[in-house]
Structure formats: structure tokens, C-alpha cells
N, C-alpha and C positions, 0 to 999 in steps of 0.2 A: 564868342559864345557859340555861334555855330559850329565852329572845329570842338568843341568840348563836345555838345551833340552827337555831333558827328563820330566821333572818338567813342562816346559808353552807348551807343546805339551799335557801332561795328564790333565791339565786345561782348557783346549779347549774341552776334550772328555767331563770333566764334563761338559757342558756346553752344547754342543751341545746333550748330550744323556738326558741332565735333571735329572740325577740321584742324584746328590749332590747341583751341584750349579745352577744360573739364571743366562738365558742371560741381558743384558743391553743395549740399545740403541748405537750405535754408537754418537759421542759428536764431536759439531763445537768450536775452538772456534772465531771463525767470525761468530758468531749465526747471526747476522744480514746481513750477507751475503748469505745464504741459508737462504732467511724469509718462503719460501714455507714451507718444513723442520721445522723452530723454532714455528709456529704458521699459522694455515690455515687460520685463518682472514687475514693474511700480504696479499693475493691473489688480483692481482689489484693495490695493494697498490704505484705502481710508475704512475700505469694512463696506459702510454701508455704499448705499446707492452716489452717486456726484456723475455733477455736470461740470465742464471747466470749459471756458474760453478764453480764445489768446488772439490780440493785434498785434503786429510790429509790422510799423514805419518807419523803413531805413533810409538815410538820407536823403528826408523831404526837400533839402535846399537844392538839390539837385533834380530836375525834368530825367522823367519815366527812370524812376527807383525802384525797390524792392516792397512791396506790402504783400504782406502773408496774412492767414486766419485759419484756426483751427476751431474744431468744435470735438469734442470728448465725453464718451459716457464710459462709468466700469462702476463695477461691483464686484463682490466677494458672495460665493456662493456655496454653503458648507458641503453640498451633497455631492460635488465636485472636485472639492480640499483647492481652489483656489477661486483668484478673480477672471472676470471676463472682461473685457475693454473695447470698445469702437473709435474709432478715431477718422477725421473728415478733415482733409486739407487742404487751403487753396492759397496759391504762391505766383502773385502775380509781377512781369519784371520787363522794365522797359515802359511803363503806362499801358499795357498787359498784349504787346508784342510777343511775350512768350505766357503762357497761362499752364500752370500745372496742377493738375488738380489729383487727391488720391484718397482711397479709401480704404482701412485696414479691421480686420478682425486680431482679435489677443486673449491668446487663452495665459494665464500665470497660475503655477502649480507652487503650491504650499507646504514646505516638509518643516516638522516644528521639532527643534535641536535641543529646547528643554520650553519651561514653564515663559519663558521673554527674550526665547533667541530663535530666529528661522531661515531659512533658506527657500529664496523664491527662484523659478527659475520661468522665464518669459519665454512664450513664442509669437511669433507676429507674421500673417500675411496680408499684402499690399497691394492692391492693383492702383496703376498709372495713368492719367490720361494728359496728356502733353498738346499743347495746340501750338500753333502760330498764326498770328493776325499777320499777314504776309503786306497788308496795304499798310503798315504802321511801321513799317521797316523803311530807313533809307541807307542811301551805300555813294559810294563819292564819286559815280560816275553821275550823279544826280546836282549834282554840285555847279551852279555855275560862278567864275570868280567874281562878278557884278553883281547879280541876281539872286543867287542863293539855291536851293532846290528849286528850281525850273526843268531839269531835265528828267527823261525818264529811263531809267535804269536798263541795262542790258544784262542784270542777274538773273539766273533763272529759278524759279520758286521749285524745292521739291517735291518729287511725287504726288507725298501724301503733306498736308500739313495740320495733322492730327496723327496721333499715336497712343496704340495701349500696349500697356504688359503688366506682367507678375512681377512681384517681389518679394522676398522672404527675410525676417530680421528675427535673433531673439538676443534674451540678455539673461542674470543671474545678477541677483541681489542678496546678500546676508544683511540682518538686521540682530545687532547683539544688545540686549536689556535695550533699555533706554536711553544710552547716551554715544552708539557707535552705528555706521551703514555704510556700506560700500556697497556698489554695483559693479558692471560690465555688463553691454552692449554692443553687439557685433550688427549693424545695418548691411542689407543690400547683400547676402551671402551667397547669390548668382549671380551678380554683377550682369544684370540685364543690360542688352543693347536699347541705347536711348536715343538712338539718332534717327534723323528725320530723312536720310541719305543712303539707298539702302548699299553703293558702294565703298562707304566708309563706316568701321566700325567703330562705335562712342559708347563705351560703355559706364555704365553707374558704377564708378569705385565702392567697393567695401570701404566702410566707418567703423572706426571702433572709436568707444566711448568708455570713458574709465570713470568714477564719480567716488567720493566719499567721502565723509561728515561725521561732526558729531556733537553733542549738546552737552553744554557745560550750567550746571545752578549756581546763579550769583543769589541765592539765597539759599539757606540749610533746609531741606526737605525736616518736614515731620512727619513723616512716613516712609512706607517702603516705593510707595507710587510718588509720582511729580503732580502739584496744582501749576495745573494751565493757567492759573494768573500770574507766578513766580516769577519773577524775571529770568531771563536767560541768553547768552549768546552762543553761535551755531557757525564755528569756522568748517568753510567747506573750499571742497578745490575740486576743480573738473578739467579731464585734457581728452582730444577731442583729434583724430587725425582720418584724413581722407586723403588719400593717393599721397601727393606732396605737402600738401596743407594740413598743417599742425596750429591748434591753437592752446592754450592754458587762462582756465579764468582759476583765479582765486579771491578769496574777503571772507567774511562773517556776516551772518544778521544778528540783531539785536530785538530779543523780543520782550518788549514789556504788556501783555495784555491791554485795551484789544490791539497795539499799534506793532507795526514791526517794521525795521529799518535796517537799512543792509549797504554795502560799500562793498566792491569787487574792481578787481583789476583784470584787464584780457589782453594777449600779447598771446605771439608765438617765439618761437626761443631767437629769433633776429630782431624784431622790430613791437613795440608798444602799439597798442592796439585802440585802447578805451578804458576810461574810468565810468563804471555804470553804479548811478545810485539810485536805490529804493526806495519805494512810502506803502506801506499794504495796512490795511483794515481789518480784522479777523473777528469776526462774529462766531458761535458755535455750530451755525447753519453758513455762512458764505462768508467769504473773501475775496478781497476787492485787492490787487496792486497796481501802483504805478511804478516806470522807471525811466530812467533817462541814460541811453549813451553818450560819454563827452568824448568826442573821437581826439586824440591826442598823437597819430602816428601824422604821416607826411602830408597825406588828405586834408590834414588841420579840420576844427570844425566849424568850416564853411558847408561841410555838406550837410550840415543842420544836425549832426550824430542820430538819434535812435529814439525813438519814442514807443515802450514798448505798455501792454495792457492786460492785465488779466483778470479773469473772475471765479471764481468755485462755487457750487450750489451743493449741499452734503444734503440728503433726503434723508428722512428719518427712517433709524434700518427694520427690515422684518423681524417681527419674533423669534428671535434663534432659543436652541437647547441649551447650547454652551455659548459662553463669552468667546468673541475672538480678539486679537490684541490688532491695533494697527499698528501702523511701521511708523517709527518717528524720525518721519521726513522734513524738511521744512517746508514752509507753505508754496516758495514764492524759490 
């Protein structure tokens, strides 16, 4: 048990010092529950005012994992032609040996292609702030073969162990009538130095994010618009690549009012990844999901897979002139 410690404790060092390995995004997977997060065009994209939040606890079964939390406001503001969005993020790893916390503005511009089809195009800037609890680190010269952590390290801590900087992301979303949405998303498009070592450079790789969906009626509409009680299912696929890491989720939800239920598979193009399944709640004012990662690659899931959470709060919108359409995303 202490060499496994031992072991995802020294892969955090690599990681956060940039000497060996790259960091990696933290990953939803309710991507379309955090839209702020999956795509800065999503900004706006319910119309009125909303709040969202998001938990994920990634493999609990294993000492000092991954737990993330987001917190999200955006609106749609006609005098503007699109949404505005904030976004609050805190990503803690190792039982919070490395802490990153960040905070973004997003503006999303509105160009409308006819009467139910538009083109959003996102911008987003980020600032960073990275810490290291330096006393919650150990390293194996700490090690003794009897005793265990008895000794005291001959590492030496860097400079600063705190860090800020900029960041800049945008994306672009088409959204056609009612039943089709693709996106693109370009993160980190300075590829800022993140390292905490100022003779080594660690830089944030650019992300790109591909996304696209679409909504199919398992009942005959009687009209030209869809009733949000109707049942429905919403095959989507999402692929996802940072420097050498490529991931692909795909699945469907299933939405029968107010319950909505979903199944997806995550893998990159060598190795199986997770089967993650959904339970979400959908009121007219908020939404409520659950889901679970079942980790299925070589990891098996002893590391307890994923436990992920979200919530939406939609505020009732201000008196506009004109109607505006939302984008028919999924919820979760």
C-alpha cells in the first residue's frame, strides 16, 4: 500500500514540476452540464438567466484523487446579439497537494442563419492560480525499508509555490432547427507556461474539442414546434485531444419528462476507458443529475470509477421585445 502511495504521489510531482510528464484538463462527464466549461459559444445558450454546478470525484477508492467543482452564471442579452457567461473553478489532486483554482469571463456572439438555425461563436479569458502544499508531498528518499516515511527529504521545494497567469479559449457552435448541434472548441490558445520551476518550461497544451448531437421524436409532433413532455432520444459523440491524449465518449440519452437517462462509452482509440451512466431530474426551473463512471480499462474498478453531480437553476427571463430561440442542447 505504501509503494501505490508512493507511486500517484510521485506522478503528481511529475506533473505539477513539468519535468517528465503534462498536465491534462480536468474531464466532465456531463459535458453538457458544465456548457460554460465544454464550449464558450454554449454562453447564453438557455436565453434566460442560470446557475449550474458541477462535483466530480474521481477515483475515491484510491488516497489523494481528483475532486473538481465548478460554479457557472451566463445569460443572453439582446442589446449585445449574444450571451455572457462566468465561470469559477477549483480542481483539487493529491488530497489538495496541488490546488488549481481559475476564473473566466465569456462573451458568445449570435449570428441568426434563418427563423431556427444560428451560428454562435465563443470567446473566453481565464486567469490561473496554481498552488502547491509542499508539506503533503513525499518522495522516496523519505522512505525507510522498516519504518515507512521516517526520513526527511533532500528535495528541494521551488522558488515560488504559487503561480498565476492568463489564458485565452474560444469555440463556435452551429445549432440547425431542432434536432441537429455541433460545436468546436479550441482551449489554452497561448499555451501559457505552468510550471512552478522557472528553468524548466511546462507549458498548458492546446485542447481541442469537437462535439455533436442531435434529437430524434419517438412520438409524431402535432405541430411545427416539439412538447418538452414528448419522449425522446439524443445520440451524441464527443472527441476531445490534448498534446498526446485523445479521448472519444459516445451514447444517447433518453428523455421521457421530467426523468432523463443516458449510457455512454469513453475510450481513446488504444484502450477502453469507462461505461458512465446517468439519472437526471428536469423541472422547467432546474435540473438535478447523477452519474457514475464504471472504470473498465487495466485500472479495473477498484479505484471506485467516478462519481459525478450536477445542478441548473434557469431564472425567469426579463421582458424582451422579441422572442429568442434556445439552442437544443441536452441537459446533462
Amino acid at each position: 500500500m505504501v509503494k501505490k502511495l508512493s507511486y500517484l504521489v510521485m506522478l503528481i510531482i511529475l506533473v505539477i514540476t513539468g519535468r517528465v510528464a503534462v498536465a491534462q484538463d480536468p474531464i466532465f462527464s456531463q459535458f453538457y452540464a458544465n456548457p460554460l466549461y465544454l464550449n464558450p459559444a454554449l454562453a447564453g445558450s438557455a436565453v434566460c438567466p442560470r446557475l449550474t454546478f458541477n462535483y466530480r470525484n474521481q477515483w475515491p477508492a484510491i488516497a489523494g484523487t481528483y475532486v473538481t467543482y465548478s460554479a457557472a452564471f451566463d445569460q443572453y442579452w439582446d442589446r449585445i446579439s449574444g450571451g455572457v457567461g462566468f465561470l469559477a473553478m477549483n480542481d483539487q489532486a493529491g488530497e489538495g497537494a496541488l490546488t488549481t483554482t481559475t476564473f473566466s469571463g465569456i462573451y458568445s456572439y449570435r449570428l441568426t442563419l434563418n427563423r431556427r438555425s444560428f451560428l454562435h461563436a465563443g470567446f473566453q479569458a481565464t486567469y490561473y492560480q496554481r498552488r502547491i502544499d509542499w508539506d503533503k508531498l513525499t518522495f522516496p528518499d523519505m522512505i525507510d525499508p522498516r519504518f515507512g516515511f521516517v526520513n526527511q527529504t533532500q528535495e528541494k521545494p521551488p522558488p515560488k509555490l504559487s503561480i498565476g497567469f492568463a489564458d485565452f479559449s474560444t469555440g463556435t457552435l452551429l445549432n440547425l432547427g431542432e434536432s441537429f448541434f455541433a460545436g468546436v472548441a479550441v482551449h489554452h490558445l497561448t499555451q501559457p507556461n505552468e510550471g512552478f520551476y522557472s528553468d524548466i518550461s511546462s507549458k498548458l497544451n492546446m485542447k481541442l474539442t469537437v462535439h455533436a448531437g442531435g434529437i430524434i421524436d419517438l412520438k409524431r409532433k402535432s405541430g411545427s414546434n416539439r412538447n418538452p413532455e414528448d419522449p425522446t432520444i439524443s445520440p451524441n459523440i464527443l472527441y476531445q485531444m490534448q498534446q498526446h491524449f485523445q479521448q472519444i465518449n459516445y451514447g444517447l440519452y433518453f428523455n421521457r419528462s421530467p426523468f432523463v437517462g443516458g449510457l455512454w462509452f469513453r475510450q481513446n482509440f488504444n484502450n477502453a476507458d469507462a461505461f458512465i451512466m446517468l439519472a437526471g431530474f428536469e423541472q422547467s426551473s432546474f435540473k438535478l443529475g447523477y452519474s457514475y463512471d464504471l472504470t473498465v480499462s487495466r485500472l479495473t474498478n477498484i479505484t471506485g470509477g467516478a462519481h459525478e453531480v450536477s445542478f441548473s437553476w434557469l431564472f425567469p427571463c426579463p421582458v424582451k421585445k422579441k422572442k429568442i430561440r434556445t439552442i437544443n442542447c441536452p441537459s446533462f
